[in-house]
C-alpha positions in Angstrom: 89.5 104.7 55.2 90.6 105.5 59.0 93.1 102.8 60.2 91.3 100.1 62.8 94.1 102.0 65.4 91.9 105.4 65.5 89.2 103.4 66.7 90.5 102.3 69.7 92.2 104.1 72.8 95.9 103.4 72.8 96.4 103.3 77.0 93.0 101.7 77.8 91.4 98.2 77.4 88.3 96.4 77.3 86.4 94.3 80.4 88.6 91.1 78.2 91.6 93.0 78.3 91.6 93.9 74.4 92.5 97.4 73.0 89.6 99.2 73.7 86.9 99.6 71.0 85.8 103.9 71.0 82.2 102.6 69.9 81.9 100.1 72.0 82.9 101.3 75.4 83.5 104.8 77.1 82.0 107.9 76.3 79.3 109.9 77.8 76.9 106.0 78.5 79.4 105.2 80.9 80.5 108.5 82.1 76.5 108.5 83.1 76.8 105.8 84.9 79.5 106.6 87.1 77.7 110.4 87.5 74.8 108.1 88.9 76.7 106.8 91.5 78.5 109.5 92.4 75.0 111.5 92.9 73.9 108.9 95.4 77.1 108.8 96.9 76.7 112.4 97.8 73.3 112.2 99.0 74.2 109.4 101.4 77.4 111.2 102.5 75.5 114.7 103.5 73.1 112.7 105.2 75.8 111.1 107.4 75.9 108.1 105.7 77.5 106.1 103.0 77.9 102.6 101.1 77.9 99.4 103.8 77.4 102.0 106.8 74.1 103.3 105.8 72.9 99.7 106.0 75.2 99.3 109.7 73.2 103.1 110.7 69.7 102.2 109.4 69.5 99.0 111.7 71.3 100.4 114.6 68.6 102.6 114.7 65.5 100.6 114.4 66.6 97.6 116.2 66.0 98.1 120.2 69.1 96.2 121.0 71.4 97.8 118.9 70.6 101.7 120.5 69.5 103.2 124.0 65.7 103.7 124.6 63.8 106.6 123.4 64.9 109.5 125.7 61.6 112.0 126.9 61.9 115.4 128.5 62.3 115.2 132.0 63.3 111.8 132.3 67.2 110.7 133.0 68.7 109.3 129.8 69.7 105.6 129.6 73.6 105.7 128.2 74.2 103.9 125.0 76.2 100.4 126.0 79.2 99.2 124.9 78.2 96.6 123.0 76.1 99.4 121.0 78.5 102.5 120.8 80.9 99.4 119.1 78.0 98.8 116.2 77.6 102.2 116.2 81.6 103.3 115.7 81.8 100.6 112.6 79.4 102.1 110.8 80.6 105.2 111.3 84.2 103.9 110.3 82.3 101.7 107.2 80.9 105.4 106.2 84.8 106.6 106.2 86.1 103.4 104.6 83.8 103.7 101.7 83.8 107.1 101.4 87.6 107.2 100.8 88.0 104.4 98.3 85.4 105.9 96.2 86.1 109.6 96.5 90.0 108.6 95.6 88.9 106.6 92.3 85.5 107.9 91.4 86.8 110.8 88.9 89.6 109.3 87.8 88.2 106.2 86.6 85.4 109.3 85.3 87.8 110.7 83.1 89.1 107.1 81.5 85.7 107.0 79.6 87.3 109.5 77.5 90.3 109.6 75.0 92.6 112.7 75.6 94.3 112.3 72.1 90.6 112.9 70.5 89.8 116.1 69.7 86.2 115.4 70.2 86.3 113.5 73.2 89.2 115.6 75.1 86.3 118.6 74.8 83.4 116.2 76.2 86.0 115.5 79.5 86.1 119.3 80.1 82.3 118.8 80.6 82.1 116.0 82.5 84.0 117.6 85.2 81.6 120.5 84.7 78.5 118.0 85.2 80.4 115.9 87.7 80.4 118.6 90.5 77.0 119.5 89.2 75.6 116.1 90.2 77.1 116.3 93.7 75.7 119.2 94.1 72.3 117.9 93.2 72.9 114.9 95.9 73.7 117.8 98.6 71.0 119.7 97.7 68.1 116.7 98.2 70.4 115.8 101.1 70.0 118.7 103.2 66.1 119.2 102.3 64.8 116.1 101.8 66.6 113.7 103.2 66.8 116.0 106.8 63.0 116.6 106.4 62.5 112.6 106.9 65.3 112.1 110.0 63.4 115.1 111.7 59.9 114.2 110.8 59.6 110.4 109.8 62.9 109.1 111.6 66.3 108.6 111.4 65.9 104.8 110.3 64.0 105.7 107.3 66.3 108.4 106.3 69.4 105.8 106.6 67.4 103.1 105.1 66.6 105.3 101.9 70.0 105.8 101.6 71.1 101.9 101.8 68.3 100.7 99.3 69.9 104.2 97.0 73.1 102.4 97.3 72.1 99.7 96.4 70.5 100.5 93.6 73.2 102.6 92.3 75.8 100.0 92.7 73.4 97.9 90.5 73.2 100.7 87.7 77.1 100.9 87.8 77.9 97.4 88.1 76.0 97.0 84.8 78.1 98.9 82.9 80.9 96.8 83.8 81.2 95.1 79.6 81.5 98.8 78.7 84.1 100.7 80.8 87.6 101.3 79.7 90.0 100.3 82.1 93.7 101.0 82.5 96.2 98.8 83.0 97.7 99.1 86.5 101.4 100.5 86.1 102.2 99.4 89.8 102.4 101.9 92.6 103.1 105.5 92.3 104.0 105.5 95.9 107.2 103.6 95.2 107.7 104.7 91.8 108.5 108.2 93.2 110.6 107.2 95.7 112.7 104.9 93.3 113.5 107.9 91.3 114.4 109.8 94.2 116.5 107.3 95.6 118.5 107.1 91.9 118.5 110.6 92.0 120.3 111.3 95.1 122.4 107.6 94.8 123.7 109.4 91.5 123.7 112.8 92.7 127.8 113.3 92.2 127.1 112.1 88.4 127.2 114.9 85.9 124.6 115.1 83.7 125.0 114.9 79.2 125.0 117.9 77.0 122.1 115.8 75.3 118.8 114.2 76.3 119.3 111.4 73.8 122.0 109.8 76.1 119.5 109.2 78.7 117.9 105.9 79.2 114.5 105.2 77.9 112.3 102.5 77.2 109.3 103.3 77.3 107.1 102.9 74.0 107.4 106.0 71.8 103.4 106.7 71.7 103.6 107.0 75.2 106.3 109.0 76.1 106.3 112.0 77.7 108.4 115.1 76.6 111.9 115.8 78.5 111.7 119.0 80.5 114.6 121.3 81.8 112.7 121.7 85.0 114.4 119.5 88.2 117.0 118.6 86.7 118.4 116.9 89.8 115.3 114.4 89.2 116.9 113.9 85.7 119.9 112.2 87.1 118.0 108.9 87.5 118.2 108.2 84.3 121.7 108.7 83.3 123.5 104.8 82.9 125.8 104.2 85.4 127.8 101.0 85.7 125.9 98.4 88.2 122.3 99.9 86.9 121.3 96.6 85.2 120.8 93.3 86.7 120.8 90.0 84.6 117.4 87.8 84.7 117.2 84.1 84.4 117.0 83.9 81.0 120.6 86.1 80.8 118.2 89.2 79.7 119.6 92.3 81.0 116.9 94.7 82.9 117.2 98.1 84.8 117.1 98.2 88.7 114.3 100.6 89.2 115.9 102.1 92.8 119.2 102.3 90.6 118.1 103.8 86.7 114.8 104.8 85.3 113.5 106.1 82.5 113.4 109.5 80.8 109.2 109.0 81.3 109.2 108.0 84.4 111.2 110.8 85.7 109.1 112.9 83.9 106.1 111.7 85.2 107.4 112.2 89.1 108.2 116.1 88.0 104.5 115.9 86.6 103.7 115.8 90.1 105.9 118.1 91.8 104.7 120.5 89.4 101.1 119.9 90.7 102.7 121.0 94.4 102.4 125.0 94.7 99.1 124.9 92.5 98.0 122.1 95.5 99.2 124.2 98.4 97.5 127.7 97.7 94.2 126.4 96.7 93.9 125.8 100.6 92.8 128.4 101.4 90.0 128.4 99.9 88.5 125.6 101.9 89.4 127.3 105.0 86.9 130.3 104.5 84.5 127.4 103.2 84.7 126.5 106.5 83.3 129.5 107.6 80.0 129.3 105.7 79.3 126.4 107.8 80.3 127.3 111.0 80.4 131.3 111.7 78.2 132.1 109.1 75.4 129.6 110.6 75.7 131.1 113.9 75.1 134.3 112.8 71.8 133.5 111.3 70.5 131.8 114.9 70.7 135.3 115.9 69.3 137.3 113.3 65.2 137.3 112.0 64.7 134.3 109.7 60.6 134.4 109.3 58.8 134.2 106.2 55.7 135.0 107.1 54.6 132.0 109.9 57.3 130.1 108.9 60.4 130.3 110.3 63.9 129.0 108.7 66.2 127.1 110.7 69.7 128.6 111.0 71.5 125.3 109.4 69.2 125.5 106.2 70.8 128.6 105.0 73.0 125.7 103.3 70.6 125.6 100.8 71.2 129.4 99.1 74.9 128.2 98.9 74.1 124.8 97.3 71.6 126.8 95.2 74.5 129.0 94.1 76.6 126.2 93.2 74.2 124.7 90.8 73.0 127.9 89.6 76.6 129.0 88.6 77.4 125.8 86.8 74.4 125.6 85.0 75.1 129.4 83.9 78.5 128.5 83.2 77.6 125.5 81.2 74.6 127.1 79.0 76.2 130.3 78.6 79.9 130.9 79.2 81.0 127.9 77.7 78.9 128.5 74.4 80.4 132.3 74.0 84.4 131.2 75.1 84.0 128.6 72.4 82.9 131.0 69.9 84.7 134.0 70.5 88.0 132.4 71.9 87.7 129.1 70.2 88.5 127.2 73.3 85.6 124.8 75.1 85.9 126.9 78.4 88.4 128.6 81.1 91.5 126.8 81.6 91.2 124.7 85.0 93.8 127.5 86.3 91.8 130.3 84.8 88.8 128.6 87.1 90.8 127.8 90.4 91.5 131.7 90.1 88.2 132.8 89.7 87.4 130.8 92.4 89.8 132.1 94.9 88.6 135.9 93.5 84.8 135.2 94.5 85.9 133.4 97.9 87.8 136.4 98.7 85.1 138.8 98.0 82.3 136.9 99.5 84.7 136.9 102.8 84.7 140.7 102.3 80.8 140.8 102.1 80.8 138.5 105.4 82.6 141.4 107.6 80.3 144.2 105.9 77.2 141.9 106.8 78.8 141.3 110.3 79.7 144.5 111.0 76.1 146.0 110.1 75.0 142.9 112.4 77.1 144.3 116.0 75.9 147.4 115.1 72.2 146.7 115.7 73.0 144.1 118.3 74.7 146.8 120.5 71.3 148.8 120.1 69.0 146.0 120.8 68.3 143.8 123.8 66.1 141.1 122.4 67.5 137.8 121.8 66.4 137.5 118.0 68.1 140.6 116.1 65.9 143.0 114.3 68.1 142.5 111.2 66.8 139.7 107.9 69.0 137.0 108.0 68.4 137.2 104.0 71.7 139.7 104.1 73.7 136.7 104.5 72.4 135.3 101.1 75.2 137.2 99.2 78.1 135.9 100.9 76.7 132.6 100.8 76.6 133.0 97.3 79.7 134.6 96.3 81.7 131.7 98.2 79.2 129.1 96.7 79.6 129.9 93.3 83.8 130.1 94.3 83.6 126.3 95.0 81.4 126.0 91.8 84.5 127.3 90.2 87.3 126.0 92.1 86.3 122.3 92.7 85.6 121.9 88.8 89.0 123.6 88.1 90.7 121.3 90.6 89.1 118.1 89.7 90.2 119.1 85.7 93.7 120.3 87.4 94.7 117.3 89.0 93.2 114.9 86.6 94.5 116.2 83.5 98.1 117.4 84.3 98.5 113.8 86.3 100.2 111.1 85.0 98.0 108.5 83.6 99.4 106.0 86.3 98.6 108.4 89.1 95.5 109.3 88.4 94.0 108.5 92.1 97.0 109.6 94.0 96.7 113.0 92.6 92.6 112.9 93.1 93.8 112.3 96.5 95.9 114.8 96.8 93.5 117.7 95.7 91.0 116.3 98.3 93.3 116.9 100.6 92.8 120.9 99.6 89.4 120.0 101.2 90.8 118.3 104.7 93.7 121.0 105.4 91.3 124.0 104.6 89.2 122.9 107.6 92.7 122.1 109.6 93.6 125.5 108.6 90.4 127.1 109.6 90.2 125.9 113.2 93.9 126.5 113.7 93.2 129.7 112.9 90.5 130.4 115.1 92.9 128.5 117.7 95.6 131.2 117.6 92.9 134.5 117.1 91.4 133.1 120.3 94.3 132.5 122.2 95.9 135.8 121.0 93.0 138.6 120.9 91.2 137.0 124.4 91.8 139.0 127.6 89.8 139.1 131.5 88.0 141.5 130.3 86.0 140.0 127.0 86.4 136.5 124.8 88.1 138.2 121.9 87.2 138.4 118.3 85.9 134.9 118.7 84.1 134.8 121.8 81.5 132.6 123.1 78.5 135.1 122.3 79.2 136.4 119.0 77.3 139.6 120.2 80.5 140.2 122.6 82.8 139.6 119.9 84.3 140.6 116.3 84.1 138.4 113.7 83.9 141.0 111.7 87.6 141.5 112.1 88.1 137.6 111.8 86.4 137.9 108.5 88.4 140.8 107.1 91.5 138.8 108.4 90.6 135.9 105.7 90.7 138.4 103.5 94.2 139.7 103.9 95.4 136.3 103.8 93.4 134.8 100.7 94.5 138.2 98.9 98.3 137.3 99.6 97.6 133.8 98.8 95.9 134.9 95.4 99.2 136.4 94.4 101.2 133.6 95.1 98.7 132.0 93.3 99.0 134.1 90.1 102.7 133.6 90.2 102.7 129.3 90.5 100.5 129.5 87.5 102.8 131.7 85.6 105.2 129.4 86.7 103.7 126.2 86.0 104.0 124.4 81.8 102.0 121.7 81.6 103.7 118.9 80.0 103.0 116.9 76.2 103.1 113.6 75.6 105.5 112.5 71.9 102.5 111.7 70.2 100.3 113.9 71.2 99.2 117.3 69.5 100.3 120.9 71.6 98.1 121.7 74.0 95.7 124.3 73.6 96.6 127.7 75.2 93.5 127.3 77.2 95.3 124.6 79.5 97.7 127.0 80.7 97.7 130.3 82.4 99.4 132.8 80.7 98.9 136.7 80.9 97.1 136.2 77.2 94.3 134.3 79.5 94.2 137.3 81.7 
């Protein structure tokens, strides 16, 4: 007969506060519901609007006070006042608020519906990420084609207000749930937590470390521990006992000062992080020719033939063959690869490194496509003098592709990355910090085009990246991305080598699959 212990999750409790119950709370119910939200989320979010702003956006822009009058051709435009650009700059700043506090905790909190020491349920996380990106790509998708059908046709208000009453709904669905999530117990902030070590570390930094681990200090519950590592052993140093590291409580019980000793877990934990760094820093660069797929690559449609028979395709809707892409490759990946790994390798899928790296491969190639499309694009405009090129903007479809089905990749390999090779405690910190991939990609990108403006612009012409894209070469932009996300790849390559991901005591060694090793090759 199992033991009452295998049926509850040892590092997660109940909506009470009890040990949490496996058939009772978590799993795939709950997981559902927090999918839910998340979908809505997105389809707010792409349709500039989220959580408390949509409802701040929907009445600015039916109530007469709170916007300008309606502005007709020919007429001279009546500025927005004060009193409205303020309403109008909280929700905008409500949209941020809300869109950071649940982007930050939304995955994390995902991936706490399921235990990691279970076989079972360990293999039904690695598809939750797959079918979390999946459903935010479903709320882009009815974002840009619905939802921008109604601002342009119906009105803005309508669009906004759709959004709020989704919301709201969706907050009601995941509210509901609330009996049957697993929660963890806050370990206080990581934030500090890695400075405390650090502060040990260096305070002790003349102290010579012990031939053995076992004269460390621990004290951390042995089903929790996490295994010691060679690794920074600098970072080790705060946990050697040193006179003065204990302090005497009220009730003449000695403790540890956390800025002066910690444990061998807690150290462990902060390298957990550090390890996560050079992974972090060289999936950039993905986002930054992202970047172009909205920007460049849109402004090369407007010039280019986009009819389909009387109809003719906006430029900015070419989003939808990369959010096609994106759903397309994860619901190939899902049905198909996934089913043949796990049969012939016996593993449930790639390795979230295996996927960041396939990624960064079909990014780099789809940024190769780009300049073979762009330069077959200057060629004809150089022959032509009409405004609309005689070229199908349908030649754009494969680089739209190749990059979409690169963040298909890549963002479900990140979000399994940071998640699962986090400490438990840090869970949202380290959520944060691969959004930030997202963030310093763009910051890259127009940096970038900053310095290849600045440096290929003469008197003569705008440069590679000039005004009239007809008069430039992006082509030579593009095949510059190239160069650098080949370099980057490398580097890539070699972090992974590099990086060991770390074991718990308790736990059983992790599968092969969760590392990157020239057998994954």
């Amino acid at each position: 007969m199992e033991s009452k212990g295998s049926w509850t999750v040892a590092d997660a409790v109940d909506y009470n506060g009890l040990p949490a119950d496996k058939s009772k709370t978590g799993g795939w119910i709950t997981a559902a519901l927090i999918l839910g939200i998340e979908v809505v989320e997105r389809l707010s979010t792409m349709g500039i609007a989220v959580n408390l702003g949509t409802g701040a956006l929907a009445v600015a822009t039916k109530l007469p006070e709170l916007r300008p009058p309606t502005c007709h051709h020919g007429e001279a435009c009546t500025p927005a006042t004060a009193f409205q650009m303020t309403f109008l700059y909280i929700a905008l700043y409500l949209i941020a608020l809300g869109t950071g506090g649940l982007k930050s905790s939304i995955s994390g909190f995902g991936s706490d519906q399921f235990d990691d020491k279970d076989p079972k349920e360990k293999a039904q996380m690695a598809f939750f990420f797959n079918r979390f990106f999946f459903i935010i790509s479903m709320g882009t998708l009815m974002a840009v084609t619905v939802l921008v059908y109604i601002q342009d046709e119906v009105g803005r208000s309508w669009a906004y207000g759709i959004c709020t009453v989704s919301m709201a709904i969706a907050i009601a669905v995941f509210l509901s749930g609330t009996k049957s999530y697993r929660y963890k117990k806050s370990q206080g902030s990581p934030v500090v937590q890695i400075f405390q070590i650090i502060a040990a570390s260096i305070r002790k930094r003349k102290t010579e470390l012990p031939q053995s681990i076992v004269y460390l200090y621990e004290d951390t519950p042995e089903g929790l521990r996490i295994e010691h590592t060679d690794q920074f052993r600098m970072l080790d140093k705060a946990a050697v006992v040193t006179e003065g590291d204990f302090e005497q409580t009220l009730d003449g019980i000695a403790i540890p000062n956390p800025w002066k000793l910690s444990s061998v877990t807690k150290v462990e934990e902060v390298k957990m992080m550090v390890r996560l760094l050079p992974i972090w820093a060289t999936t950039i660069i993905f986002w930054t020719t992202y970047a172009q797929m909205i920007t460049f690559s849109v402004e090369q449609a407007s010039t280019m033939r986009r009819n389909v028979g009387n109809f003719q395709i906006p430029a900015g809707s070419l989003t939808v063959f990369f959010v096609a892409a994106i759903l397309i490759t994860l619901a190939f990946y899902d049905r198909v690869i996934m089913p043949f790994w796990k049969k012939w390798k016996g593993k449930p899928g790639f390795s979230s490194l295996q996927l960041m790296a396939i990624g960064l491969v079909l990014s780099t190639i789809g940024m190769a496509a780009a300049a073979i499309v762009e330069q077959k694009r200057l060629s004809v405009a150089k022959s032509s003098t009409q405004k609309t090129l005689p070229i199908s903007v349908f030649l754009l479809v494969p680089q739209f592709f190749l990059v979409g089905s690169g963040e298909a990749f890549i963002y479900t390999g990140q979000l399994d990355f940071f998640i699962t090779q986090s400490p438990k405690g840090m869970k949202t910190m380290s959520t944060g910090l691969f959004l930030t991939t997202l963030s310093l990609g763009f910051f890259v990108s127009s940096f970038l085009v900053s310095i290849v403006k600045k440096v290929t612009a003469t008197s003569v012409n705008g440069g590679w990246l000039a005004d009239n894209i007809n008069h430039g070469r992006l082509d030579l932009f593009y095949w510059l991305l190239v160069i650098l996300s080949g370099i980057n790849f490398v580097v890539y390559v070699i972090c992974a080598l590099w990086f060991k991901p770390t074991k718990s005591k308790d736990s059983e060694e992790m599968e092969k699959g969760k590392g990157f090793s020239v057998e994954d090759c």
